[in-house]
VEXLOPA-870189 format. One record per residue (C-alpha): residue number from 1; chain; x, y, z. Coordinates in steps of 0.2 Angstrom, whole numbers. Example, Ala and Ser with C-alpha at 12.3 -4.5 7.8 and 13.67 -1.06 7.14 Angstrom:
# VEXLOPA-870189
@resi=1, chain=A, c1=62, c2=-22, c3=39
@resi=2, chain=A, c1=68, c2=-5, c3=36
# end
This chain:
# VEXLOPA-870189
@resi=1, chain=A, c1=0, c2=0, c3=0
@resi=2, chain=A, c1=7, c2=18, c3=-5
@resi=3, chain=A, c1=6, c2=31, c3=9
@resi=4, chain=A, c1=-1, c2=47, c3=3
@resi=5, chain=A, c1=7, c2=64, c3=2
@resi=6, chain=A, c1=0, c2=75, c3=14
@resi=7, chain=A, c1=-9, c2=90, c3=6
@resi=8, chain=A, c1=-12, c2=108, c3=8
@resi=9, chain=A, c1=-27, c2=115, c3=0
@resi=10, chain=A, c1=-26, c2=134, c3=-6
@resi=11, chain=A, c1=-45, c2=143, c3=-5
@resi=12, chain=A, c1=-49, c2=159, c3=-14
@resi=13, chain=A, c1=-64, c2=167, c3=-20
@resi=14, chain=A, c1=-66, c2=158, c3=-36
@resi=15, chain=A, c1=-51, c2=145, c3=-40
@resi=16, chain=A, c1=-50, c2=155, c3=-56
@resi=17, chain=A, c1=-34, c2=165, c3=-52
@resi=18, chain=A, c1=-24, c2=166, c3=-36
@resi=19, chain=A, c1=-29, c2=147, c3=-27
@resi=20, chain=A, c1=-24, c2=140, c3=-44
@resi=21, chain=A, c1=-7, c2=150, c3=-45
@resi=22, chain=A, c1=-5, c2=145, c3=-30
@resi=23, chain=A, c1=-9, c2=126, c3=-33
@resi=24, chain=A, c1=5, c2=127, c3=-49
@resi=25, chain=A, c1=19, c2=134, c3=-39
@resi=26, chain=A, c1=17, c2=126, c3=-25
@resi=27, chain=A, c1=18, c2=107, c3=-33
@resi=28, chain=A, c1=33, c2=113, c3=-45
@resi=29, chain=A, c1=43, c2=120, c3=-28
@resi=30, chain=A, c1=40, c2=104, c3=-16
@resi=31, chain=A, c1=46, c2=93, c3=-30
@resi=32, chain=A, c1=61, c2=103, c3=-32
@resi=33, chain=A, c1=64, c2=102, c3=-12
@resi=34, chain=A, c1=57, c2=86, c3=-12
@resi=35, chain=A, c1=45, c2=89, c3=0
@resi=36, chain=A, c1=32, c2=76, c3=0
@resi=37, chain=A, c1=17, c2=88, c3=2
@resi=38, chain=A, c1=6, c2=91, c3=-14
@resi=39, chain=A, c1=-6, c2=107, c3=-17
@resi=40, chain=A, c1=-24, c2=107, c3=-22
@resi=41, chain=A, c1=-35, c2=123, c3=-23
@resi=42, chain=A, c1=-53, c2=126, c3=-23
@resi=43, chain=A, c1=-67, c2=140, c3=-21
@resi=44, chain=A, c1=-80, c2=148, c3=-10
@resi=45, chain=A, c1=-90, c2=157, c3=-25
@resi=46, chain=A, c1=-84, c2=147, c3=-39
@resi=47, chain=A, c1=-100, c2=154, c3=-49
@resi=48, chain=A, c1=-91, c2=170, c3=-48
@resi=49, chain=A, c1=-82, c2=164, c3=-61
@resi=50, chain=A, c1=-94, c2=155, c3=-72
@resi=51, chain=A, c1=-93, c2=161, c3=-91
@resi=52, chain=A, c1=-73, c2=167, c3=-89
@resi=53, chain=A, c1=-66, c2=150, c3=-94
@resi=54, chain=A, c1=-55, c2=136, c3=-85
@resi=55, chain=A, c1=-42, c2=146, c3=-77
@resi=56, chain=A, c1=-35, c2=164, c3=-77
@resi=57, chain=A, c1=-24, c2=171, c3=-91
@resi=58, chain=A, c1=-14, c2=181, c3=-78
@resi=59, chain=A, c1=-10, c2=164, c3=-68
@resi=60, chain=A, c1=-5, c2=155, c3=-85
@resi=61, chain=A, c1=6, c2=168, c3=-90
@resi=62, chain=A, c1=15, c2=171, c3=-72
@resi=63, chain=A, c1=20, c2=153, c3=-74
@resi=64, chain=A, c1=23, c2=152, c3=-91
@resi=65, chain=A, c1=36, c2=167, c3=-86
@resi=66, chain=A, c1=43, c2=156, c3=-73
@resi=67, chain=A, c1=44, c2=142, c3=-85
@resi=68, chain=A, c1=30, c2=130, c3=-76
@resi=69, chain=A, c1=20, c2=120, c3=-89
@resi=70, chain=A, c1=1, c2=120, c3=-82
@resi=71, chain=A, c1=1, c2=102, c3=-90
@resi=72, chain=A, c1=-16, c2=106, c3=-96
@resi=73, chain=A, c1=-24, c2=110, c3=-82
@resi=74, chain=A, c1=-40, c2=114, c3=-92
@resi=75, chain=A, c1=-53, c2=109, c3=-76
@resi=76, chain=A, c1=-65, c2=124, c3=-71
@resi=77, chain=A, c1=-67, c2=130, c3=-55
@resi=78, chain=A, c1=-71, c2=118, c3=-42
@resi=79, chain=A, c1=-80, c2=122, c3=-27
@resi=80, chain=A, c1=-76, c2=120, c3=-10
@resi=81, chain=A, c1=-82, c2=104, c3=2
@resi=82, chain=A, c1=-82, c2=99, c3=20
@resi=83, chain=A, c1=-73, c2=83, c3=13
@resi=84, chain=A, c1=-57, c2=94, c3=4
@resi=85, chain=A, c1=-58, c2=103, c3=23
@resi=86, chain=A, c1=-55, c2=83, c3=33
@resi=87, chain=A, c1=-44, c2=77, c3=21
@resi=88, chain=A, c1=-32, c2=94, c3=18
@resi=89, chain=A, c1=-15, c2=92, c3=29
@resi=90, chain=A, c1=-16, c2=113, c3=28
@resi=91, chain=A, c1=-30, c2=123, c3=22
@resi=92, chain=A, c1=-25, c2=142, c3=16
@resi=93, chain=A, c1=-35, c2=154, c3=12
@resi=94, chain=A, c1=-28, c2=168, c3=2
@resi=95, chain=A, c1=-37, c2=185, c3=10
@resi=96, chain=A, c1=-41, c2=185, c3=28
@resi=97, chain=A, c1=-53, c2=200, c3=26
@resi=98, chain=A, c1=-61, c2=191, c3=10
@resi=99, chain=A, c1=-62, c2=173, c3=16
@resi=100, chain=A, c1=-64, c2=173, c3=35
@resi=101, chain=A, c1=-81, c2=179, c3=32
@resi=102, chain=A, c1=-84, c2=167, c3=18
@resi=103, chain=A, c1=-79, c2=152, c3=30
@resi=104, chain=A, c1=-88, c2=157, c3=44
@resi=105, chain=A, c1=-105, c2=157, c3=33
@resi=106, chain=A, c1=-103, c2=142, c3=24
@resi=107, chain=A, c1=-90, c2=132, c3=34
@resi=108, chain=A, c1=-92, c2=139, c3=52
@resi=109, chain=A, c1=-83, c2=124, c3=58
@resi=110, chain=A, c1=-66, c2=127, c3=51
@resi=111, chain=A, c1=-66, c2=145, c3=53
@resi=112, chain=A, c1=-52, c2=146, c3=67
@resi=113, chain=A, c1=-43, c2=131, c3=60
@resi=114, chain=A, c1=-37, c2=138, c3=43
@resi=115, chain=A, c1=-22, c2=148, c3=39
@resi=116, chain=A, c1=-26, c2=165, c3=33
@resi=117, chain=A, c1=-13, c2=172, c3=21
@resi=118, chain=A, c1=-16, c2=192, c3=14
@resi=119, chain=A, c1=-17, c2=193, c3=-6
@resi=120, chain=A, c1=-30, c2=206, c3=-14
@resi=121, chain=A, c1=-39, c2=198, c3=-29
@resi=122, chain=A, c1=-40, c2=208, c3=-45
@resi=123, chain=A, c1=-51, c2=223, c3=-40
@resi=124, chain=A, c1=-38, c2=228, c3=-27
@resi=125, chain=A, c1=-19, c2=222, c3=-34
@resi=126, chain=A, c1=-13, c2=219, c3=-53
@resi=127, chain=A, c1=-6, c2=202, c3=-55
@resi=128, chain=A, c1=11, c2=207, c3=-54
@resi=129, chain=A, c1=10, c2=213, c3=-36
@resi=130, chain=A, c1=-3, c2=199, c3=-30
@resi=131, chain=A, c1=7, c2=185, c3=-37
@resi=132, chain=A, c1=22, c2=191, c3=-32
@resi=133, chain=A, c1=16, c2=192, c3=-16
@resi=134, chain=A, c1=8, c2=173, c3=-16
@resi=135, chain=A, c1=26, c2=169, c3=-23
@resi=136, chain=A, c1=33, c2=176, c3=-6
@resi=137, chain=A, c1=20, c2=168, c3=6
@resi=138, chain=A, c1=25, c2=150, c3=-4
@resi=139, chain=A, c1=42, c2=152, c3=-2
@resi=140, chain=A, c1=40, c2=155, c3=17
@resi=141, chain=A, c1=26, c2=139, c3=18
@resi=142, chain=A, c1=39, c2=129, c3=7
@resi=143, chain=A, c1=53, c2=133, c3=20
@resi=144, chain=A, c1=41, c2=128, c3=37
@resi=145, chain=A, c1=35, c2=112, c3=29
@resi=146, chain=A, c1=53, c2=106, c3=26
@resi=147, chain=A, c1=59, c2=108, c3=43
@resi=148, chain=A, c1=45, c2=97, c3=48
# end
């Protein structure tokens, strides 16, 4: 029997744009440090996102810029469940003053039990800044899971 990798599951508002950034990176840098933990992502208002395709253009060219094949990640959105909450090893969410909220409404439960990180969406950052700045908080998330 194969032991599974544990997992950290990145939230955002949609899993169109920063969750799924985060989700790419996060998978290409733990191979390279050979940490055995693997990234998913999901949403809390995937429907947000209905109508704009399977994944952000902003997140596909970031990667492409840091030479990280999406592999054809061509799923759409996928919303959040109470099963992605008990079977994560780390939940993130990307905007504490965004998702907190969210969590509380529709998953009261795990409210205080999720990491909250701080990265505007699009109304309130360009990608440049709001990836870069989930490029910092990865590297620093990176670094703690391999001193485990």
């Amino acid at each position: 029997m194969t032991e599974q990798c544990p997992s950290v599951l990145f939230v955002c508002t949609g899993n169109y744009y920063r969750s799924r950034f985060c989700e790419h990176l996060f998978n290409v840098l733990a191979e390279r440090r050979q940490i055995r933990w693997r990234a998913a992502s999901r949403g809390l208002q995937t429907w947000l996102a209905d109508g704009y395709g399977p994944i952000s253009e902003m997140t596909v060219q970031r990667l492409k810029d840091l030479g990280i094949p999406i592999n054809g990640d061509a799923r759409f959105p996928l919303p959040l469940t109470e099963s992605d909450l008990q079977t994560a090893g780390l939940v993130v969410a990307l905007k504490e003053s965004e998702h907190r909220a969210m969590m509380a409404e529709q998953f009261p439960d795990w409210t205080e039990r999720i990491e909250y990180w701080h990265v505007d969406d699009i109304d309130c950052a360009g990608p440049d800044e709001a990836l870069a700045l989930c490029e910092a908080y990865l590297e620093t998330l990176i670094e703690r899971l391999a001193q485990r």
